[in-house]
C-alpha angles and dihedrals in degrees: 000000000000120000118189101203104175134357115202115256096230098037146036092254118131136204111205139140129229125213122202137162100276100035154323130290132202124206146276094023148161123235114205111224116246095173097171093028094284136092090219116259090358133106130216092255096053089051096055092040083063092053096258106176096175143004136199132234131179132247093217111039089051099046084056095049135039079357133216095285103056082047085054099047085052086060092251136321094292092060097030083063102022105242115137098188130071127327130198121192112198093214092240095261098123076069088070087067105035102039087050100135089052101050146069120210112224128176100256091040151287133344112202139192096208112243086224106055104350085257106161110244127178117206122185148159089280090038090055105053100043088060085046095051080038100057078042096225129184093229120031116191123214130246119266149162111245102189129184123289087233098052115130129255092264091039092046086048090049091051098045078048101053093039089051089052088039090057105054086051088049087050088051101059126100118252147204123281095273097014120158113201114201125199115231119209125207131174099133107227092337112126093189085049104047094046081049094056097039093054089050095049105043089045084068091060101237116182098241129359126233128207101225127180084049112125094014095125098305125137115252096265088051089058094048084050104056094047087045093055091042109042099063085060093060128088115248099215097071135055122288121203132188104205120220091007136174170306110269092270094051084055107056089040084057095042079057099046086053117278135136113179128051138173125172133157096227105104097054087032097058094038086056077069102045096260118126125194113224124170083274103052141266132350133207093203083181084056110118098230082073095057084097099022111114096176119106128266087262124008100246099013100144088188106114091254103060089039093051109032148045131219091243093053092041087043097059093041086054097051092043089048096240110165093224091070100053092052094048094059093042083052083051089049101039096045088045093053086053103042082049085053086047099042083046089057092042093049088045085046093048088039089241097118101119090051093046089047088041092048096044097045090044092060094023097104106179094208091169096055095164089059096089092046096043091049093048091050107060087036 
């Protein structure tokens, strides 16, 4: 069940709560990606500690490893990796886009080369769906075709058409006890397509709806653009989700366009490289100007990271590879990503949303433009 409990006076954002069957989850909010049943170099306390609701793993990538046997034998996902809230599975159709060089499109599907031993694999709408209602997930996705930003007018057609035709024999499957489905739209910066694919979509009564081709490669406005063509077509009363987006910016200008569900890998994939996001932008914590520094990460940060450690000593644990300082920066991230989503629902629910998006945008600078793109990338 979605309930939409308040919608700002000046904007499309939206506060709402989503019920599933293991928990409650309150939008907008960002999903931490957990792609092979782990947020990498975090643990399920911590996540819990940072106010996680809800996490995303991916259909490929777990059918391939551990595989669907060893999940069953756990008992399902939540209990294989011990998470007892929600769960989302993307459906393994962003492969489609970035294994491309390792994969055939049929009509029924995609052939695949596996990234691991060059095994031949075929995933499809029914394929899916049946590892989804295996790993026993809260939230399936549907299968779609995710092409390129830069397609072509007749490639970007042939995808919107096979994602709409994917997605009536997705809707058709049979799901988990408790299983939502949602649709996913695609149509790159087309305005006749996207509304083509809404409508179509929609038409088929999915349980929430999902933006995809966004953050495949697109400059910032094209982004914006796609979710601004596609959210009008898509019914209020039920859950919208931008999928592989963004940097903290990008969030609070989508809250305000109309979403109200996120995942992204950015925050654990840039710690992993010593850059840390804060309410001001991002920050380089190698970079040699933090040798001496003894502030925290970030000054009122309550996440562990900022309460127990300095740049400089972060700073010296990153550039002798020590673990610990890749998985403090990905605590400060991740924690960041999640407070922004808290702080989001508080401002909607005070009715202070547009000065506290003024006010964010106005001091957010991105000086590292290329992270969203790079992250996404190698997702």
């Amino acid at each position: 069940m979605f309930e939409l409990l308040k919608t700002d006076s000046t904007s499309k954002a939206r506060l709402g709560r989503l019920t599933t069957a293991h928990g409650v989850v309150d939008t907008p909010v960002f999903m931490p990606v957990g792609t092979q049943g782990s947020v990498k170099a975090l643990d399920p306390r911590e996540l819990r500690e940072m106010g996680t609701q809800i996490i995303l793993g991916n259909t490929y990538h777990l059918s391939i490893r551990p595989g669907l046997e060893i999940i069953n034998q756990a008992g399902g996902l939540h209990r294989f990796m011990n998470w007892p809230q929600t769960i989302l599975t993307d459906s393994g159709g962003f492969q489609v886009f970035s294994l491309a060089k390792i994969r055939k499109i049929k009509a029924h599907g995609v052939e695949f080369r596996s990234h691991l031993d060059g095994a031949l694999l075929f995933l499809g709408p029914k394929e899916a769906m049946e590892i989804q209602r295996e790993l026993v997930s809260d939230i399936a996705m549907a299968f779609d075709d995710c092409p390129p930003h830069t397609s072509a007018p007749r490639e970007m057609r042939a995808a919107v058409e096979r994602t709409i035709r994917w997605a009536k024999e997705c809707r058709e499957q049979p799901r988990a006890p408790g299983q939502w489905v949602f649709g996913i739209v695609q149509g790159g910066s087309s305005a006749a397509l996207r509304e083509e694919c809404a409508r179509a979509i929609v038409a088929m009564g999915f349980d929430g709806y999902a933006i995809g081709g966004v953050s495949v490669g697109e400059p910032e406005p094209e982004i914006f653009k796609a979710i601004e063509l596609t959210e009008p077509f898509l019914p209020a009363r039920l859950p919208r989700y931008a999928m592989g987006l963004g940097t903290p910016a990008q969030l609070i200008e989508l809250v305000a366009r109309g979403v109200d569900m996120f995942d992204c890998v950015l925050p654990t994939r840039v710690a992993r490289n010593g850059t840390a996001f804060t309410h001001k932008g991002t920050v380089s914590v190698k970079a040699g100007f933090n040798k001496a520094d003894f502030r925290p990460i970030e000054e009122g940060c309550g996440c562990f990271a900022c309460r127990h450690f300095t740049r400089a000593y972060l700073r010296h644990l990153l550039n002798v590879n020590e673990i610990l300082g890749l998985r403090m920066v990905s605590v400060h991230n991740s924690h960041m990503y999640l407070k922004l989503m808290a702080d989001i629902r508080a401002h909607l629910a005070a009715g202070t949303f547009t000065e506290f998006r003024r006010d964010f945008v106005a001091r957010y600078v991105p000086s590292q433009k290329v992270l969203l793109a790079r992250a996404n990338a190698e997702r």
